[in-house]
C-alpha positions as CSV (number, residue, x, y, z in Angstrom):
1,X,-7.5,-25.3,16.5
2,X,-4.8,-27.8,15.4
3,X,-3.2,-31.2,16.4
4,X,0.5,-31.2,17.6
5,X,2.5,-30.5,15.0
6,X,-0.7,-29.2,12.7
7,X,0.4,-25.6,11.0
8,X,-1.8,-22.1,11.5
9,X,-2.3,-19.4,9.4
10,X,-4.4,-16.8,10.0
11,X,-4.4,-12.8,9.8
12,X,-5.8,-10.0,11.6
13,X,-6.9,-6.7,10.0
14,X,-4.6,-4.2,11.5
15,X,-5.3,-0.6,13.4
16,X,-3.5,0.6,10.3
17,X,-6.3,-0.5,7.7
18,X,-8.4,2.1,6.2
19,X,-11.4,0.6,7.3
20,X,-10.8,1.5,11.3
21,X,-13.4,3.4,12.4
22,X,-15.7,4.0,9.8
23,X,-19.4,2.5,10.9
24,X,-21.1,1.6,13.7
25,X,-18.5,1.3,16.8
26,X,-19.2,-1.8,18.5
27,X,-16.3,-2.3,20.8
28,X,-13.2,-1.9,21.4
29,X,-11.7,-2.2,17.6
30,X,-15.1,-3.4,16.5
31,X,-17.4,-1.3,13.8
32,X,-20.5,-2.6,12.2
33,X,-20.3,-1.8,8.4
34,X,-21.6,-2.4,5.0
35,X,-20.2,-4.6,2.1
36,X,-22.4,-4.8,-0.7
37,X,-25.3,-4.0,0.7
38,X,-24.9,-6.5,4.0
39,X,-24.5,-5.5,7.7
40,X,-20.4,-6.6,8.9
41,X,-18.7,-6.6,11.8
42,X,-15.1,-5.9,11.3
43,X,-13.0,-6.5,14.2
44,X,-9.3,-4.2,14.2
45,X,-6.5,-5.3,16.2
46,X,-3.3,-4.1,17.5
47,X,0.1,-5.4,16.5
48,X,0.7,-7.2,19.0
49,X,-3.6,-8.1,20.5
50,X,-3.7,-11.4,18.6
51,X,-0.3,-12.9,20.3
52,X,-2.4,-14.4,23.0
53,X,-4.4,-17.0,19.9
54,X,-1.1,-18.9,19.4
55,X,-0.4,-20.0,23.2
56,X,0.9,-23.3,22.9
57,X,1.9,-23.0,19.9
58,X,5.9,-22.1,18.1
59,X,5.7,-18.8,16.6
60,X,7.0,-19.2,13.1
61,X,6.5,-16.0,11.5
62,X,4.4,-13.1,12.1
63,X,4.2,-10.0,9.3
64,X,2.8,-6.7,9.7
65,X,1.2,-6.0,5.9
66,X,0.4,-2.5,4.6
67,X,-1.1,-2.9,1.2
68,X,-2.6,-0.9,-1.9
69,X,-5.3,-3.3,-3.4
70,X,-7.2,-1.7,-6.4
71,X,-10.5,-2.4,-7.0
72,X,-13.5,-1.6,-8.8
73,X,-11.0,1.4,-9.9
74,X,-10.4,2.7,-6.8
75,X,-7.0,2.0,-4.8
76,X,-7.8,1.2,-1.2
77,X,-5.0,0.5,1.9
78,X,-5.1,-3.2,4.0
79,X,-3.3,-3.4,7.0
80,X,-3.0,-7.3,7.9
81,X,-0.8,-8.8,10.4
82,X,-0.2,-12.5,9.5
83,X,0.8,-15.0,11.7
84,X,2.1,-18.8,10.7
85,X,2.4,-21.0,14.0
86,X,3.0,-24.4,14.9
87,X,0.7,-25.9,17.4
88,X,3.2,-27.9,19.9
């Protein structure tokens, strides 16, 4: 993923997002949707599910994100939670 010392950032889409659940469920967290006009799969955590990605590594900060992103004229929520880590 990273050398030692090499930084991380990733996020997750959240349980939170407006997105959960709509589509095909897949799995656990998982739906199969559309984004202009293409077949997705979406994968939804919980806060904490993506904790277990960053063994090894120093936990520098980690967000939970609820936004409002407009587009195309219509507002729409994004739950993210972001992670910055340093692999040790």
């Amino acid at each position: 993923m990273a050398r030692p010392g090499g930084l991380i950032f990733a996020n997750f889409l959240n349980q939170d997002d407006e997105g959960f659940g709509e589509g095909e469920a897949l799995g656990s967290g998982q739906f199969l949707q559309e984004e202009y006009g293409e077949k997705v799969i979406h994968s939804f955590y919980l806060d904490d599910e993506p904790d277990a990605y960053f063994e090894g590594c120093q936990l520098l900060r980690k967000e939970k994100r609820l936004v409002g992103i407009l587009h195309e004229g219509t507002w729409h929520r994004i739950s993210t939670v972001d992670y910055i880590a340093k692999k040790n």
